[in-house]
C-alpha positions, 0 to 999 in steps of 0.5 A: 476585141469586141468582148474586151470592150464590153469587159472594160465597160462592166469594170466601169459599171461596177466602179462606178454604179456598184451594180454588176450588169446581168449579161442579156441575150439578143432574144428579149424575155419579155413577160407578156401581160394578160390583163392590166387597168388603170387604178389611179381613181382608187389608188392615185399612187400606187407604191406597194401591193400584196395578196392575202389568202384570208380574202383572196384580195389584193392590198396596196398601198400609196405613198403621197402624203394624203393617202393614209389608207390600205386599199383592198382589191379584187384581182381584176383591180376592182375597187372593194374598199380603203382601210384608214390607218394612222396619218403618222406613217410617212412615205408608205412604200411597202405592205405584206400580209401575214395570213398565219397571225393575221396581221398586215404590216406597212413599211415607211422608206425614209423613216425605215419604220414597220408597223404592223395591223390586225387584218380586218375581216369586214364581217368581224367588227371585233377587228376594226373600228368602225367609227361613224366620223369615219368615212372609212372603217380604221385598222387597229395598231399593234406595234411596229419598230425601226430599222438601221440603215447602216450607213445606206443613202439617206435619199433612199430607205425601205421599198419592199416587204413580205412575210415567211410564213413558214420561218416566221421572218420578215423580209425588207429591202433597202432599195439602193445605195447599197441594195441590202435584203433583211431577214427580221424577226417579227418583233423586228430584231435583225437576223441577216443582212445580205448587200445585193448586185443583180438589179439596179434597184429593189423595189418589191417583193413576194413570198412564194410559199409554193416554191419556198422562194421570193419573188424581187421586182426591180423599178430601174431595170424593169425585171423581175427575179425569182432568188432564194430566200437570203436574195443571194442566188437568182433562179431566173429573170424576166424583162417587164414591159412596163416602167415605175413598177414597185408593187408585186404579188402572187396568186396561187388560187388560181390555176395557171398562178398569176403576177400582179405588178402596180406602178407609181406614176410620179418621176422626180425626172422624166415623163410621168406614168400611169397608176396601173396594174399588170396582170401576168401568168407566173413564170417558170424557171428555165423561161427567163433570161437566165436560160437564153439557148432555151427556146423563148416559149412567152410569147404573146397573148390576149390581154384584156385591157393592154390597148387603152392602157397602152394608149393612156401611156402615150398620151401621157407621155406626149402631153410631158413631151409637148410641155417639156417642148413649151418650157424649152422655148419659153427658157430660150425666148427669156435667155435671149431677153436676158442677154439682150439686156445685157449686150444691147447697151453696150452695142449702142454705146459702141455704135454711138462711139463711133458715128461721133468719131466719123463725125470728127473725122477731117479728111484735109488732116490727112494730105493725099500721098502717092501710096507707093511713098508711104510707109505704114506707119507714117503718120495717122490714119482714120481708124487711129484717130477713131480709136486712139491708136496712131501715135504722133510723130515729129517731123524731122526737118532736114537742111541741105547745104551745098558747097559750091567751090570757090571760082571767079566768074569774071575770069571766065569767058562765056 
């Protein structure tokens, strides 16, 4: 009975979300960071993240309106510096590096626009402009193309990018309503579309050159998948113990490989978040979700700055809650002014109604008769003379008259 229930509700899953539930085990396979850091002072919203082996340097991007910078960091999230690229680019939500052709491309979500950049190499001024005005060393613009969206939500549009080094592909998501995965050649002429079911969304992705795979973050159901490189077939996947991520990247240069996720702060509903970066040891496959009678073999770890980030979390989110609390009681003390306006005259004008009527209440108008000869509905009363509602009537005046037979009194003696 149990399992029909849980097969009704997947049905009105799929109907209604087109999204089909990836069946969890009681055993959570949470991926246990080891490091993490609040970036928010150098990157404010950090929507998109990739790794270049021409530096060894972590990438990312933010997309509120000001932020026309690709920011370069170390992978502890060490700030290294920000490269202006133009202000045309609106709601920048994806950046991947391109090692074999240095280049580095940006992706627009709404405007499902991708340019591309030559990859600056600070000791080679031949790759930048490095223009005195300028606080920040500017990136030199190659080409970039649109997008279809074939008939995709317009309120939604491209999150994820990543570059096949191997294929020379482009790889790009639609993050949802439908979730759709691009392969793309560079000039950006479209080779595949493949529509996805495994995530609520797609909000990030990594190639993996090591294992010729792609790494696929989802913001909504806070996982992580490791799929092939059409996003069709999913090897394994891991809860995350964090919200609002939308940037992935992955290091080999390091032993054991490592997973950076960034989060976006921003919520159109709901509490906000904190601009973070995660660091991860790289999972393998048989770890995840996909394998649950396998052994949970994550864990837990030391993890170099989990606490005060952690703490930074909660505060953020009591501060949200206690606002939230505020405006609840500023919105009910206005409701209740509202219809007090609203109410209260006419209660007065009631109340003034009625002490008029007792005013003309005569009690003589109203004889006093044994209750036990009077009908209800005779004559008036106190409430219907205050509210109209007894009707008058007419006294029907009834004679008597007796017959008295005829008899002569003289005849008789008394």
């Amino acid at each position: 009975r149990a399992r029909f229930i849980v097969f009704l509700l997947c049905l009105f899953v799929v109907f209604v979300f087109g999204v089909v539930p990836i069946e969890e085990s009681e055993n959570a396979r949470i991926l246990p960071p080891i490091a993490a850091l609040d970036i928010g002072e150098f990157v404010e919203e950090p929507s998109g993240l990739t790794f270049c082996n021409a530096t060894g340097h972590l990438y990312a991007i933010c997309d509120k309106p000001k932020c026309h910078y690709i920011y370069e960091m170390l992978t502890d999230g060490t700030p290294v510096r920000a490269w202006e690229i133009s202000k045309n680019h609106d709601d920048i939500e994806a950046v991947a590096c391109d090692d074999k052709k240095g280049l580095i491309y940006v992706a627009e979500e709404e405007n499902m626009k991708i340019s591309s950049y030559i990859f600056p190499d600070i000791n080679n001024s031949s790759t930048y402009f490095n223009l005195e005005t300028k606080n920040s060393p500017q990136l030199i613009p190659v080409s970039n193309f649109t997008l279809p969206t074939h008939g995709g939500d317009t309120n939604s549009g491209l999150e994820g990018l990543t570059i096949d080094t191997k294929r020379d592909r482009i790889y790009t998501v639609y993050e949802k309503k439908p979730r759709m995965f691009y392969t793309l050649t560079p000039t950006g002429r479209e080779l595949n579309l493949t529509v996805t079911y495994f995530s609520g969304d797609l909000s990030g992705l990594a190639y993996d050159d090591h294992q010729d795979k792609l790494w696929v973050l989802s913001d909504q159901s806070s996982r992580v998948f490791l799929t092939d490189v059409t996003c069709s077939i999913i090897y394994d996947y891991w809860d995350l113990p964090i919200l609002r991520s939308e940037g992935i990247a992955i290091n080999y240069y390091v032993d054991p490989p490592e997973l950076y996720i960034t989060t976006d702060p921003s919520s159109p509903n709901g509490a906000p978040y904190v601009p973070i970066m995660v660091t991860f040891l790289l999972p393998k496959i048989g770890t995840g979700l996909k394998f649950p009678n396998n052994p949970n073999v994550l864990g837990t770890v030391n993890c170099t700055g989990c606490d005060e980030v952690w703490d930074e979390i909660f505060t953020v989110e009591k501060n949200f809650n206690e606002k939230v609390q505020h405006q609840e009681l500023v919105y009910s003390l206005e409701l209740v002014g509202c219809l007090l306006v609203i109410f209260l005259p006419i209660a007065i004008i009631i109340i003034v109604i009625f002490a008029r009527k007792l005013q003309q209440y005569d009690p003589s108008s109203y004889p006093s008769t044994p209750q036990k000869k009077r009908k209800s509905n005779d004559g008036a009363s106190l409430w219907g003379d205050i509210f109209n509602l007894g009707q008058k009537k007419e006294k029907n005046m009834y004679t008597s008259t007796a017959v008295i037979p005829g008899t002569n009194f003289e005849d008789q003696n008394f």
